[in-house]
C-alpha positions in Angstrom: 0.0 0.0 0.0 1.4 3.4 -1.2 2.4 5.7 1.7 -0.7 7.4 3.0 -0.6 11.1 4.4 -0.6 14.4 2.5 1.4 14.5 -0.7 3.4 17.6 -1.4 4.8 17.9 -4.7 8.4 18.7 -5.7 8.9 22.3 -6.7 10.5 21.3 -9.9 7.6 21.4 -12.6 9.4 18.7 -15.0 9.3 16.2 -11.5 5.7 17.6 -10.6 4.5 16.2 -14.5 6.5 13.6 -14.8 5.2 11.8 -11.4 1.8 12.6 -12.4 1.5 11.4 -16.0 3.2 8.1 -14.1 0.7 7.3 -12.1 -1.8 8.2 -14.3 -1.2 5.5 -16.8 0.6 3.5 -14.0 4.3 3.5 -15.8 3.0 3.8 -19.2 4.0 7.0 -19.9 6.3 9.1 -18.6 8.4 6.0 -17.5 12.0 7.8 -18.9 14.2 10.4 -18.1 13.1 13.4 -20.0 14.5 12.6 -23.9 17.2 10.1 -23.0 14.9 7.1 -23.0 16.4 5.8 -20.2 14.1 4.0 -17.3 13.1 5.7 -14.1 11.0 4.3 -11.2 9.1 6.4 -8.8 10.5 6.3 -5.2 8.0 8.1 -2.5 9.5 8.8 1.0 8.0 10.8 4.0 9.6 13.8 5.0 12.0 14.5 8.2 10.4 17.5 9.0 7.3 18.2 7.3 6.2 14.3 7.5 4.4 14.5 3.7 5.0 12.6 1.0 7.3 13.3 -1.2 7.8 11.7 -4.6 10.9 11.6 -7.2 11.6 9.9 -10.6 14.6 8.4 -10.6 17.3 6.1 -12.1 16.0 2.4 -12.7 18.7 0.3 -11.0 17.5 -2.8 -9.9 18.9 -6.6 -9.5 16.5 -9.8 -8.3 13.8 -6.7 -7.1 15.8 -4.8 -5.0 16.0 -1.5 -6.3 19.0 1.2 -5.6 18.2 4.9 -5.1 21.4 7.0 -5.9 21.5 10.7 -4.6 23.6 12.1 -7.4 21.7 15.3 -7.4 23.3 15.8 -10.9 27.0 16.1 -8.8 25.4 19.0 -7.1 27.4 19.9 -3.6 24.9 18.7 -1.6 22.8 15.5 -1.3 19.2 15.9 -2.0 16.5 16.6 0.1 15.0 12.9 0.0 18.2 11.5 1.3 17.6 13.0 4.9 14.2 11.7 4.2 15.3 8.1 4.0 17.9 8.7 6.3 14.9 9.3 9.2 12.3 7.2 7.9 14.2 4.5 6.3 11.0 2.3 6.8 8.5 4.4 5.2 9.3 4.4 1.3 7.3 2.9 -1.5 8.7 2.3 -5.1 6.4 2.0 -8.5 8.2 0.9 -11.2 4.8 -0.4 -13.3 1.3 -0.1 -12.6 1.4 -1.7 -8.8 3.3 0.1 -6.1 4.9 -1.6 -3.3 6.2 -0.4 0.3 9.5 -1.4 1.4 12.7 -0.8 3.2 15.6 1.5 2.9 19.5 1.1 4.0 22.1 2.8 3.0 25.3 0.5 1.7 29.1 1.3 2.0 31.6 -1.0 1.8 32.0 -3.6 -1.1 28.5 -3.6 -1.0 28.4 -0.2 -2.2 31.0 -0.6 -4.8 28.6 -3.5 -6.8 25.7 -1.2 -6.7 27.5 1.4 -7.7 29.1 -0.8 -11.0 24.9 -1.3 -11.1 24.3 2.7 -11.3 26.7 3.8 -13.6 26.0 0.6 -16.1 22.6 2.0 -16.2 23.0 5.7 -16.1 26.7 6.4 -17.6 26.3 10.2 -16.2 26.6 9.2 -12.6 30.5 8.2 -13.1 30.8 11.9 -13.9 28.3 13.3 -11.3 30.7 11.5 -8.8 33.7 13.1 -10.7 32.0 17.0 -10.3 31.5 16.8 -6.4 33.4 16.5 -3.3 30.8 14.5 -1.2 30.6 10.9 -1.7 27.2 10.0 -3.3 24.9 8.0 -1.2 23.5 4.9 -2.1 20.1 3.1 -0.5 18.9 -0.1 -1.1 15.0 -0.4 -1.1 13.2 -4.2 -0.6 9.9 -5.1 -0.5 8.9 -5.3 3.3 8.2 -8.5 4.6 
């Protein structure tokens, strides 16, 4: 069951439309990364402070339905705002990557661990090889599975 609770869309536009035209058709549409034609999923989190839902397109990196959420923030300075998100409610995150959502699980990996995923990230979206390149932070990885 999707997280329940007031949504509060992103104050991008772009991520506003492209997470409703997903939903809308349940993955259908709107299931790629602006013109690249690359896959996204959507990944919805509850907020640290406000405690709304949040929702964000992002990356499709998944192996055997566990799904990776990278906070690349396009090699931006700082991580985005949905990694202190799933940083306080790791427990409270559904993902829709088709018409049926599912709630599961978040940790975040280091380690070798991190370093596989990671080979898994860049193998599906070259760009985040560079993002890493362009910032000074290391970029966080999560893993998200279905809870149990």
């Amino acid at each position: 069951m999707p997280l329940e609770g007031e949504y509060e869309p992103s104050p991008q536009q772009w991520v506003r439309d492209q997470v409703e035209r997903y939903e809308a058709t349940g993955g259908r549409e709107a299931n790629t990364l602006r013109d690249t034609g690359l896959p996204v999923v959507i990944f919805s989190t509850r907020g640290a402070k406000s405690g709304k839902v949040r929702k964000q397109p992002l990356m499709r990196v998944e192996h055997e339905g566990v799904y990776a959420m990278v906070g690349s923030q396009g090699g931006r300075p700082t991580d985005p705002a949905w990694v202190h998100n799933l940083r306080t409610h790791p427990d409270q995150v559904t993902v829709q990557d088709g018409p049926e959502p599912w709630d599961g699980v978040a940790r975040e990996i280091t380690g070798e661990e991190k370093a596989l995923w990671w080979e898994r990230a860049v193998a599906a979206y070259p760009s985040y090889a560079d993002y890493q390149a362009k910032t000074d932070r290391e970029i966080p990885v999560f893993l998200v599975e279905k809870r149990s």
